[in-house]
Structure formats: structure tokens, C-alpha cells
MOPAC internal coordinates of N, CA, C and O (Angstrom, degrees):
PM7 1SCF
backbone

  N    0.0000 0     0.00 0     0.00 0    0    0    0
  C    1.4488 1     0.00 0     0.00 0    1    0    0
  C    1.5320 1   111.42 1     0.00 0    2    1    0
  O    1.2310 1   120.44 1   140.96 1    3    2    1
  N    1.5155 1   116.77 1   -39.04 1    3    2    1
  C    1.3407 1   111.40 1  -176.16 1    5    3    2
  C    1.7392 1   127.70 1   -82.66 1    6    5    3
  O    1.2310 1   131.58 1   165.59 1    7    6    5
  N    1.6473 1    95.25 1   -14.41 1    7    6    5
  C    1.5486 1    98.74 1   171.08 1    9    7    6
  C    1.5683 1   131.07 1   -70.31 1   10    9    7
  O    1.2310 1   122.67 1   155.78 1   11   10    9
  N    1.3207 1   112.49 1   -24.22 1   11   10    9
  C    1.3241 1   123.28 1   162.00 1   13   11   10
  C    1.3283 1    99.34 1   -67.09 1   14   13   11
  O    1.2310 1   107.14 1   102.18 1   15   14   13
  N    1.2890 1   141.56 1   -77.82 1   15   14   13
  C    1.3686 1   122.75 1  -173.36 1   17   15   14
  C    1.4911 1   129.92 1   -26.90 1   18   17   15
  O    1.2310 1   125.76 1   138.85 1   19   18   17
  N    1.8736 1   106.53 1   -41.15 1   19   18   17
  C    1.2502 1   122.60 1  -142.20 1   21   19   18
  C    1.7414 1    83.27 1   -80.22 1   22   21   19
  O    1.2310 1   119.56 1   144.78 1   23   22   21
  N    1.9081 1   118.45 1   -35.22 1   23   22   21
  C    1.1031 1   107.19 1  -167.73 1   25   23   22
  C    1.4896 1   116.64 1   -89.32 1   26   25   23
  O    1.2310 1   123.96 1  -179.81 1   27   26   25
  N    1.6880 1   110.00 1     0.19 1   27   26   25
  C    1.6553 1   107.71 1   164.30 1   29   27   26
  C    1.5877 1   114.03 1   -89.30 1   30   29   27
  O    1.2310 1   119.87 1   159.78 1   31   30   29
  N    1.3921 1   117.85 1   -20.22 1   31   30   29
  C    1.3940 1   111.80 1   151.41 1   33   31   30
  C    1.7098 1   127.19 1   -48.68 1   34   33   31
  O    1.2310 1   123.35 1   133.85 1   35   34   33
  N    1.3358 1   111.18 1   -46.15 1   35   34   33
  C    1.4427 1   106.13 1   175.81 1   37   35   34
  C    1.4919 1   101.38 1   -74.90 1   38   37   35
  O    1.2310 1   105.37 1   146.64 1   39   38   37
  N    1.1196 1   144.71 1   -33.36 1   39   38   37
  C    1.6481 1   125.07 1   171.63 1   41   39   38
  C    1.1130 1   140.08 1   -71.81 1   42   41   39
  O    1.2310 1   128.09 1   162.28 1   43   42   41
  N    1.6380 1   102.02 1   -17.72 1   43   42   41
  C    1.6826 1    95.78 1   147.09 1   45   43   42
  C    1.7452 1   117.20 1   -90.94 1   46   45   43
  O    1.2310 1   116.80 1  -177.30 1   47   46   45
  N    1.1916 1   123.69 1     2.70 1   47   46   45
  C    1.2286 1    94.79 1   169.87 1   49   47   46
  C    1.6980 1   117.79 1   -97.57 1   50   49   47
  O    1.2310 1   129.51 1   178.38 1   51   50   49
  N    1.3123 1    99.28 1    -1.62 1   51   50   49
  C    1.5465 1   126.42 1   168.17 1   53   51   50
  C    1.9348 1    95.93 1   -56.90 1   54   53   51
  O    1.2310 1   131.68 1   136.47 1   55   54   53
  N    1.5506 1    95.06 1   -43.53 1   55   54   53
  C    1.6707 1   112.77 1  -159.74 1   57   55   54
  C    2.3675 1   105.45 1   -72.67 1   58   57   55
  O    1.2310 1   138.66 1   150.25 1   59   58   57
  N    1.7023 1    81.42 1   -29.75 1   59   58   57
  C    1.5886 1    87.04 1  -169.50 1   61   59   58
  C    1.6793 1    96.88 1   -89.19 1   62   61   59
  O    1.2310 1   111.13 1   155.91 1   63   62   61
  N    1.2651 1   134.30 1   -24.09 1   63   62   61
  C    1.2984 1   125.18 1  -171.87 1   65   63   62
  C    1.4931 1    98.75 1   -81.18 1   66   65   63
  O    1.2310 1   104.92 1   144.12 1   67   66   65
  N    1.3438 1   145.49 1   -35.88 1   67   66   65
  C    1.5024 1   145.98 1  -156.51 1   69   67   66
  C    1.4733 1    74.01 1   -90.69 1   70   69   67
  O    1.2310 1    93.84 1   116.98 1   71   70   69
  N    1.1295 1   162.77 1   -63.02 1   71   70   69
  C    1.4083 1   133.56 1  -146.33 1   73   71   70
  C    1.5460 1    99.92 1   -75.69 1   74   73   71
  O    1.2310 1   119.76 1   171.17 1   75   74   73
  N    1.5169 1   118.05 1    -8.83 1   75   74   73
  C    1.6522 1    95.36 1  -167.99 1   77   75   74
  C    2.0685 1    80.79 1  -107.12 1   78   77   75
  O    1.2310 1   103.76 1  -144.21 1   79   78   77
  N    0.8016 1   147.50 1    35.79 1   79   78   77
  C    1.4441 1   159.93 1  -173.84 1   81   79   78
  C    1.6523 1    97.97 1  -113.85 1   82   81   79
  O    1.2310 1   101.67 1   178.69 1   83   82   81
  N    0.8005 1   151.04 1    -1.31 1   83   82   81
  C    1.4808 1   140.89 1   165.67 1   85   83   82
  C    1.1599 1   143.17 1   -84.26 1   86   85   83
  O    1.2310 1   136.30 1  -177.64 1   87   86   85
  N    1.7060 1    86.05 1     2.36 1   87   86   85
  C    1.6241 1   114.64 1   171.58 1   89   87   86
  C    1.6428 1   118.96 1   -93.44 1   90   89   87
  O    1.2310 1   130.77 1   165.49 1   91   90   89
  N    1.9305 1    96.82 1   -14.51 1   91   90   89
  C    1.5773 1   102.72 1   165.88 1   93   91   90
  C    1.7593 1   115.56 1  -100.20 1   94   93   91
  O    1.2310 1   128.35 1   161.59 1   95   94   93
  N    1.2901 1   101.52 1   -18.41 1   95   94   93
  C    1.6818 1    80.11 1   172.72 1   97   95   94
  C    1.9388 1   110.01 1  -176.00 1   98   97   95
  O    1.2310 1   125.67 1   -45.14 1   99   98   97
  N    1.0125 1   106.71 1   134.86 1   99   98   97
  C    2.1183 1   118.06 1  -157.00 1  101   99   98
  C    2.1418 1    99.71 1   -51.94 1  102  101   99
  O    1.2310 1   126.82 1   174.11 1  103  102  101
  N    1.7910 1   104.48 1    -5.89 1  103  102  101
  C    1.4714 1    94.75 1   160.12 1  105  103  102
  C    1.2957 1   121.55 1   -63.96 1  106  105  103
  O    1.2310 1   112.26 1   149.05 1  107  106  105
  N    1.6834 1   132.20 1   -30.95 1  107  106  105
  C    1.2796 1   151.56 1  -167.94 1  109  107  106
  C    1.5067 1   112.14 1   -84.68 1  110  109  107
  O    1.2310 1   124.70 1  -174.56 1  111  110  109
  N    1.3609 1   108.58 1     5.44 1  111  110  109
  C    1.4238 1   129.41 1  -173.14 1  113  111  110
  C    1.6986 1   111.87 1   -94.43 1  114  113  111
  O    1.2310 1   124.36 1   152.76 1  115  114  113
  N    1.6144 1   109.23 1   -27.24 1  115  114  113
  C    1.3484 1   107.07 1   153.65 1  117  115  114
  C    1.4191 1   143.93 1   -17.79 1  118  117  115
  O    1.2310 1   113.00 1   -44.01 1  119  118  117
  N    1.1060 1   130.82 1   135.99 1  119  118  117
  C    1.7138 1   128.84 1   172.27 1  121  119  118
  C    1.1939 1   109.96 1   -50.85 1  122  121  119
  O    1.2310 1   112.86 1   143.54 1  123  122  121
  N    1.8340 1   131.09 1   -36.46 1  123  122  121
  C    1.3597 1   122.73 1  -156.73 1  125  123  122
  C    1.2310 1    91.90 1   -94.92 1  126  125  123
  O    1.2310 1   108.21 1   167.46 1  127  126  125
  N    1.0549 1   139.64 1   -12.54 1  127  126  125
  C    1.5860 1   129.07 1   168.07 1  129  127  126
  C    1.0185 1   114.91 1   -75.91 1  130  129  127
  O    1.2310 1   117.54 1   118.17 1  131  130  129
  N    1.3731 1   122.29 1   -61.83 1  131  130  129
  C    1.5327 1   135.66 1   166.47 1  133  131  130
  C    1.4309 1   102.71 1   -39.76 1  134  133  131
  O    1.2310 1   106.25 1   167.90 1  135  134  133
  N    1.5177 1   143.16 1   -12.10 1  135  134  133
  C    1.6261 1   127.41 1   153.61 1  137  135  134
  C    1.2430 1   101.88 1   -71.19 1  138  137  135
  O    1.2310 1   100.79 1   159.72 1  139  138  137
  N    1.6502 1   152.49 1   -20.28 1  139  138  137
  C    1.2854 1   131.82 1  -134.39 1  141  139  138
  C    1.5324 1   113.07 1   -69.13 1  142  141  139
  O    1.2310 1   121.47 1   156.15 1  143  142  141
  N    1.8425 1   114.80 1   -23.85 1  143  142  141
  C    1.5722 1   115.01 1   160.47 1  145  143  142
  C    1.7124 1   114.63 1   -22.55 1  146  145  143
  O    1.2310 1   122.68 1   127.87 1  147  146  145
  N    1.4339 1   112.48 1   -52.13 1  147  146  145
  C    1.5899 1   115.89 1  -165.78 1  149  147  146
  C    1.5074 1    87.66 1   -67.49 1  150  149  147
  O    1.2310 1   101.03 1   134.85 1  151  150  149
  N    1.1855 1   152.10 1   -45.15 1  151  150  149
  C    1.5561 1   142.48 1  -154.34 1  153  151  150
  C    1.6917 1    96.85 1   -61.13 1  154  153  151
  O    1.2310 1   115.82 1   134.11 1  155  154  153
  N    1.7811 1   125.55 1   -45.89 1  155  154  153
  C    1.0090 1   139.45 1  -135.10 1  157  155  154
  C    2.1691 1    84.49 1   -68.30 1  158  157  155
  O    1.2310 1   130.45 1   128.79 1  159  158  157
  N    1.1988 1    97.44 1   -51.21 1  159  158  157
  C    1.6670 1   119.53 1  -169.63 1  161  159  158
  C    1.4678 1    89.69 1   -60.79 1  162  161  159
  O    1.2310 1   116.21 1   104.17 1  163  162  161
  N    0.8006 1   124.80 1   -75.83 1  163  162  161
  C    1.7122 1   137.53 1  -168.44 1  165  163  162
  C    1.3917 1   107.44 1   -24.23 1  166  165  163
  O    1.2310 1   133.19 1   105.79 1  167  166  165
  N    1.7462 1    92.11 1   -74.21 1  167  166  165
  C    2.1744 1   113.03 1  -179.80 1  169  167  166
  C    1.4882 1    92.57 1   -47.64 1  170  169  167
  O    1.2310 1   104.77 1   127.13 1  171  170  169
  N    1.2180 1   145.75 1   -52.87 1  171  170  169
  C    1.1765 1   131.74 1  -129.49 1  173  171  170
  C    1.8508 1   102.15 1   -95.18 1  174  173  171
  O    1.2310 1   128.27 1   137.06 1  175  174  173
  N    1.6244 1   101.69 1   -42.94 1  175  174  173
  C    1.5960 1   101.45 1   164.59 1  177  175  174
  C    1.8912 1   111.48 1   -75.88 1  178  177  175
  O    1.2310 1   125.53 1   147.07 1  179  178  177
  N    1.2649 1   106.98 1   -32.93 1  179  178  177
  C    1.4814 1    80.79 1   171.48 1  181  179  178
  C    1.9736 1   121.58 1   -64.37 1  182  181  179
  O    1.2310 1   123.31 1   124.05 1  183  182  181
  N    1.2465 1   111.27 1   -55.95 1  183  182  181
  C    1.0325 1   115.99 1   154.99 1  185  183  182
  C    1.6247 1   128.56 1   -23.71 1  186  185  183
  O    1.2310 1   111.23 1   128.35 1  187  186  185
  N    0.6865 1   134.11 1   -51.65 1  187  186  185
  C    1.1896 1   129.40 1   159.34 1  189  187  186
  C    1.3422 1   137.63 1   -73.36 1  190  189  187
  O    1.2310 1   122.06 1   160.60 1  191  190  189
  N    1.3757 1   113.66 1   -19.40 1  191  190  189
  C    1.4730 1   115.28 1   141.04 1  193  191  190
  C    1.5194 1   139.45 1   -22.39 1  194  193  191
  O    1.2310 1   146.13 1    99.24 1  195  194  193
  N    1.7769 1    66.79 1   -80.76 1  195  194  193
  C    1.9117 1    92.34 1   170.63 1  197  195  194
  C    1.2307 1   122.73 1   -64.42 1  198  197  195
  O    1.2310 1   116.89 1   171.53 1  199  198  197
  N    1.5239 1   123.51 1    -8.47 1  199  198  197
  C    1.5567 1   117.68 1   148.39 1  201  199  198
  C    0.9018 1   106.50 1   -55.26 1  202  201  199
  O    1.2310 1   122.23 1   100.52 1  203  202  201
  N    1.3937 1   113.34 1   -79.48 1  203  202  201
  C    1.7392 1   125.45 1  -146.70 1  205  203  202
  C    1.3486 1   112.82 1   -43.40 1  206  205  203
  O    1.2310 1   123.04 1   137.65 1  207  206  205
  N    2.1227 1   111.77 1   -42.35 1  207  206  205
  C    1.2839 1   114.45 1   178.18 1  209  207  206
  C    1.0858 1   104.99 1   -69.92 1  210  209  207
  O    1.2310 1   105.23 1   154.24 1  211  210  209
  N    1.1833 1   144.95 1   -25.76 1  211  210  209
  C    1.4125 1   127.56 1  -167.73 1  213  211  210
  C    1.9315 1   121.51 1   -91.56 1  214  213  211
  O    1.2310 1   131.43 1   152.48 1  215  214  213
  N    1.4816 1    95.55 1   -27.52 1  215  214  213
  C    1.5183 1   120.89 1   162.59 1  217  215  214
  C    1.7371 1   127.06 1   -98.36 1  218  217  215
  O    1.2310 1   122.05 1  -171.26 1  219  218  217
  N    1.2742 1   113.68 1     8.74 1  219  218  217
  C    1.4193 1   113.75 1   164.05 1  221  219  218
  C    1.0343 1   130.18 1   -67.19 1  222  221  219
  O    1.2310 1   122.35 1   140.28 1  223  222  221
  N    1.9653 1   113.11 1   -39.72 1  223  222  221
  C    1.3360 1   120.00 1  -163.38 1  225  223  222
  C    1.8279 1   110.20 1   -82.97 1  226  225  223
  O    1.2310 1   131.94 1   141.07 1  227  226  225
  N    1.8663 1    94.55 1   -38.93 1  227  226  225
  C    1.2342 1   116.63 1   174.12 1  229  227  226
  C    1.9225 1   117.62 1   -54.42 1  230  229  227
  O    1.2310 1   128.10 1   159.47 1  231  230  229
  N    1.1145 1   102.01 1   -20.53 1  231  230  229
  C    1.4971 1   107.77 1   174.97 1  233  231  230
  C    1.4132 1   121.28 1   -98.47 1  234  233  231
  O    1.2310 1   124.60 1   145.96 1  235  234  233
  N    1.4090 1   108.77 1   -34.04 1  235  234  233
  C    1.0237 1   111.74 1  -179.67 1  237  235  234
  C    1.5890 1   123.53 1   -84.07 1  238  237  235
  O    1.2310 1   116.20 1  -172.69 1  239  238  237
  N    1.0073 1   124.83 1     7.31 1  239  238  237
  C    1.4267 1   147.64 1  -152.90 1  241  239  238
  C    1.4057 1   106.84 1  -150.91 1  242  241  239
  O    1.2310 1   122.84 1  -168.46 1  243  242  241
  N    1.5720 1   112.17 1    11.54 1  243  242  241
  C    1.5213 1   112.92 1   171.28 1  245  243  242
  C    1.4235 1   132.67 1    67.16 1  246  245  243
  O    1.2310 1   119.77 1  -166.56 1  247  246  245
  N    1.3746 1   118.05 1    13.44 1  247  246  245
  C    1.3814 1   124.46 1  -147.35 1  249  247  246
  C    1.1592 1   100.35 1  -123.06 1  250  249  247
  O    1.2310 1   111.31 1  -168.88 1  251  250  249
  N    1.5476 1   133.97 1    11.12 1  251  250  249
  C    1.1239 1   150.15 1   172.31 1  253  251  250
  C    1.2623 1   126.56 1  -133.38 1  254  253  251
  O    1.2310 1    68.80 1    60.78 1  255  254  253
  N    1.3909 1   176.57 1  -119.22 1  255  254  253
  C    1.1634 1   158.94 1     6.88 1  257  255  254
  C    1.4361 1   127.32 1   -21.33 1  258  257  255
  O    1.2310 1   116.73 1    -8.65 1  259  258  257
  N    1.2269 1   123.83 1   171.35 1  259  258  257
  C    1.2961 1   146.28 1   140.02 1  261  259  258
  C    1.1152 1   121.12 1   -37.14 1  262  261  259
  O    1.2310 1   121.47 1   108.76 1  263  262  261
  N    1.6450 1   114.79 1   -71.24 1  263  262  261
  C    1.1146 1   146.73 1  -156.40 1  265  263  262
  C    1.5605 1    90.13 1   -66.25 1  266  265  263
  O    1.2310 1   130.00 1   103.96 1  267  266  265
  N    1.2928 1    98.33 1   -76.04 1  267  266  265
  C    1.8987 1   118.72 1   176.53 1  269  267  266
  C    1.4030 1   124.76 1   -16.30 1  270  269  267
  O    1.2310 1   133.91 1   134.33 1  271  270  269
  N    1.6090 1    90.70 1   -45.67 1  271  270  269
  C    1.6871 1    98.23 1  -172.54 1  273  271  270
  C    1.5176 1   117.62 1   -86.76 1  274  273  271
  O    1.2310 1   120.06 1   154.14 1  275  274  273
  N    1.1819 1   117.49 1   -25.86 1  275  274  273
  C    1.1720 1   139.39 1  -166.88 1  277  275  274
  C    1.9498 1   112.98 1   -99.66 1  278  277  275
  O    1.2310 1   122.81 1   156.03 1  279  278  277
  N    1.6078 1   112.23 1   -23.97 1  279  278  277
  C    1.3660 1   124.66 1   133.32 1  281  279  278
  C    1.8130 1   117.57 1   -54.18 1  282  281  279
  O    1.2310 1   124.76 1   126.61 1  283  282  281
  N    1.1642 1   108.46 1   -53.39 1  283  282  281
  C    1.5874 1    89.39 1  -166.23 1  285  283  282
  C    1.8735 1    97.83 1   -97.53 1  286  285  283
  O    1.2310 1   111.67 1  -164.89 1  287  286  285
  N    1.3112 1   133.31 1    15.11 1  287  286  285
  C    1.2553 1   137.61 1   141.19 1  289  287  286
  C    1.6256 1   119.89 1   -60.50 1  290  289  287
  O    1.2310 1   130.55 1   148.61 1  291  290  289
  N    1.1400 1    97.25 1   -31.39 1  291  290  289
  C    1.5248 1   105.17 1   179.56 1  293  291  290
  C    1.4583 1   120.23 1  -103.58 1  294  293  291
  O    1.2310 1   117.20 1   156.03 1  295  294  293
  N    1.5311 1   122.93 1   -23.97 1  295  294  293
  C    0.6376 1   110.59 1   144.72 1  297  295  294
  C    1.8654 1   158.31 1   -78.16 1  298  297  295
  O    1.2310 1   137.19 1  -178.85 1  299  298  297
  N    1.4228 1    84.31 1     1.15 1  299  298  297
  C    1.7756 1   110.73 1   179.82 1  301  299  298
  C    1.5229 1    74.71 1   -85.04 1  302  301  299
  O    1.2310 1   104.94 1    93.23 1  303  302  301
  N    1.2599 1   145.47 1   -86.77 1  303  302  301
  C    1.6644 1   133.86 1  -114.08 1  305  303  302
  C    1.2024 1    93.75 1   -88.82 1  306  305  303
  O    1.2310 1   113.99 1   133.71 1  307  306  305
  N    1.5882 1   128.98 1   -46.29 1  307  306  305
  C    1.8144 1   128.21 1  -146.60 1  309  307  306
  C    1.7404 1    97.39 1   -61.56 1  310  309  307
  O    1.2310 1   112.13 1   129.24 1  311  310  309
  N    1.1999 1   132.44 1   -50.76 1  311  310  309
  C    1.3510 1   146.92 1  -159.55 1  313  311  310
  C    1.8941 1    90.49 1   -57.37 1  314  313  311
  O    1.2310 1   124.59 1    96.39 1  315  314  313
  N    1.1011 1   108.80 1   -83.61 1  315  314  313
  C    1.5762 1   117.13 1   177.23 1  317  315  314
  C    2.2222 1   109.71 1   -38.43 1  318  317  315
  O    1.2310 1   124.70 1   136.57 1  319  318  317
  N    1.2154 1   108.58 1   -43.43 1  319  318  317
  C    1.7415 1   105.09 1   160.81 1  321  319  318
  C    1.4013 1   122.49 1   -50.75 1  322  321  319
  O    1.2310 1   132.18 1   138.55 1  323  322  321
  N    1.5242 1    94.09 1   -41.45 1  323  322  321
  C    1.5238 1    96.85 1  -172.08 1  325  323  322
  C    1.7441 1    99.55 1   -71.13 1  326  325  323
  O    1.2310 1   119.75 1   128.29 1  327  326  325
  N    1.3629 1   118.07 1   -51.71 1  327  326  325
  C    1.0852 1   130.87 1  -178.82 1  329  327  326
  C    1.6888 1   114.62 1   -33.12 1  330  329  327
  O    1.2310 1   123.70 1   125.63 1  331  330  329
  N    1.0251 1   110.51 1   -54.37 1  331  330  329
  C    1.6206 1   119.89 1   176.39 1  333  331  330
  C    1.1877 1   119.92 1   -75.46 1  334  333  331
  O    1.2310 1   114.89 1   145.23 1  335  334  333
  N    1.3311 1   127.29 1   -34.77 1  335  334  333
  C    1.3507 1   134.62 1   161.04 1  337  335  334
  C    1.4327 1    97.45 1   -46.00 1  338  337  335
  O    1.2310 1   121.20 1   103.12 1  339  338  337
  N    1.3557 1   115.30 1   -76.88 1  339  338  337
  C    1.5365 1   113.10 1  -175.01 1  341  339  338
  C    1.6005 1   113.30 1   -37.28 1  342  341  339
  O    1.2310 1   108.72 1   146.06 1  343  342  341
  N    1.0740 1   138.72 1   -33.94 1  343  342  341
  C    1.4940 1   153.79 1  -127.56 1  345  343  342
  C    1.4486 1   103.31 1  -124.91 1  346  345  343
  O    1.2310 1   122.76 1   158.32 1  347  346  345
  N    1.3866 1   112.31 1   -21.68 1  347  346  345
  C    1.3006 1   138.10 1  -143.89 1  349  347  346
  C    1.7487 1    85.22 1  -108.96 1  350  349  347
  O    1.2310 1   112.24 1   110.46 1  351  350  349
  N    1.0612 1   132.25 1   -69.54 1  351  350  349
  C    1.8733 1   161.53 1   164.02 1  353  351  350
  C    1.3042 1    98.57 1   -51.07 1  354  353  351
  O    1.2310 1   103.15 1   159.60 1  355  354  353
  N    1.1249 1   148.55 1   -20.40 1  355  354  353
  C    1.2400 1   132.01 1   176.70 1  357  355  354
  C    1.8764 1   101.04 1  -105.49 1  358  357  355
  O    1.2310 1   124.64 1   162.85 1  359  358  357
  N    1.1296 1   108.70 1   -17.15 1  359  358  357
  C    1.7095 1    98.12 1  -171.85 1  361  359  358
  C    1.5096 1   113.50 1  -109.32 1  362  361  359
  O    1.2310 1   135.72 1   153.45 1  363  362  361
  N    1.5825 1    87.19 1   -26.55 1  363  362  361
  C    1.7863 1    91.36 1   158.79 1  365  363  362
  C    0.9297 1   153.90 1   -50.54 1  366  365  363
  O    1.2310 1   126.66 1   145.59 1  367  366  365
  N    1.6216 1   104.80 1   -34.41 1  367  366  365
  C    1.4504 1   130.58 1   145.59 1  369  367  366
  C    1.4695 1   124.33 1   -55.96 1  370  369  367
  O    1.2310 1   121.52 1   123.82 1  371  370  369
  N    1.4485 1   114.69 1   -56.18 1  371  370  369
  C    1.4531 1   125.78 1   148.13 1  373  371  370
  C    1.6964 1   119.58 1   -13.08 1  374  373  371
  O    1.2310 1   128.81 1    84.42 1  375  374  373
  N    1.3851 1   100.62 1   -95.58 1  375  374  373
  C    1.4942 1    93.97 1   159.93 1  377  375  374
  C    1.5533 1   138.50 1   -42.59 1  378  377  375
  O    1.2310 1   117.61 1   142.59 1  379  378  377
  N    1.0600 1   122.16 1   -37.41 1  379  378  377
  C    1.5727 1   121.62 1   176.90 1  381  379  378
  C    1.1344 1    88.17 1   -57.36 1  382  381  379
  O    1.2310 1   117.73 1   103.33 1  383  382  381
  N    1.8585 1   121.93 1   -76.67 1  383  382  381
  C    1.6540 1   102.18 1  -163.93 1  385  383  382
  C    1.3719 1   131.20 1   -59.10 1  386  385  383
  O    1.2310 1   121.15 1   178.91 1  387  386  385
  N    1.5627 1   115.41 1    -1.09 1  387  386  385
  C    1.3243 1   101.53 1  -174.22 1  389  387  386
  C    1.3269 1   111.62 1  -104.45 1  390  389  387
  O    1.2310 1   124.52 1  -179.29 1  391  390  389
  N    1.2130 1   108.94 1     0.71 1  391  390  389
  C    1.8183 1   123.44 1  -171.12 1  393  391  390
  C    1.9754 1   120.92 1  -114.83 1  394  393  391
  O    1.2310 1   138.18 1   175.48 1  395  394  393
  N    1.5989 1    82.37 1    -4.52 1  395  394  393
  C    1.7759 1    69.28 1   171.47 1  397  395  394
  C    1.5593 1   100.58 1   154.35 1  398  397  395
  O    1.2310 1   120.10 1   180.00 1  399  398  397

């Protein structure tokens, strides 16, 4: 049940990265990109689903922590923040000089 979800989660975020893509080239200038805002809502309630189902039983049945879950919550996302920040500072500059 959860792998179909897991693979409409990756297509909207397929959906939220092409709307922020229009800063590399006037194909990304499309209407269906320009929806990718709706992906942002979508990933974020699907996503959280598929926690809860996957961490409900594990919590409730003691076999997890608090602490635990909310350690490896942070540790899945912070690494990838940092990542874009970095990614983020190097192309930013990029663009300014190449745009004006």
C-alpha cells in the first residue's frame, strides 16, 4: 500500500523542483511547472502520512522512542539543507552574474 504513495511522492517533488528550474532555461516557463506550488502541499501531506504509518506501531508498542524518531528525522533532512544552502551560494552568484 505504501509504495504507490512513496512513488507519487517522488513526482511531485519531481513537480516542485521544475517550477524552481526556470531560472535555467524559458522550457521551465511552462504552465505545468508554474503549478509546482501544488506539489509543495501534496509532498508535505503525503509525507507525513507515511511517517505516521510507518512510526505509529513502532511508538506505540515501545519499540522506538521519541527521542529516536525525531534524531533520525533530523538526521535524514538537516544534511540535504545544508546541501542546498551550499548549492544554493554557489549558483546564486552564478545567476546574478549571468542575468544582469
Amino acid at each position: 500500500m505504501i509504495a504507490p504513495l512513496t512513488s507519487l511522492r517522488f513526482i511531485f517533488a519531481l513537480m516542485v523542483f521544475g517550477a524552481h528550474c526556470y531560472v535555467i532555461d524559458s522550457f521551465f516557463d511552462a504552465h505545468f511547472f508554474k503549478e509546482g506550488f501544488v506539489g509543495v502541499s501534496f509532498f508535505f501531506v503525503l509525507s507525513g502520512f507515511i511517517i505516521s504509518y510507518n512510526y505509529q506501531r513502532k511508538l506505540q508498542e515501545k519499540q522506538t522512542s521519541r527521542r529516536t524518531f525525531w534524531v533520525a528525522r533530523i538526521a535524514r533532512v538537516y544534511p540535504l539543507h545544508w546541501l542546498t544552502l551550499f548549492v544554493a551560494a554557489l549558483l546564486g552568484n552564478y545567476v546574478t552574474a549571468t542575468n544582469g
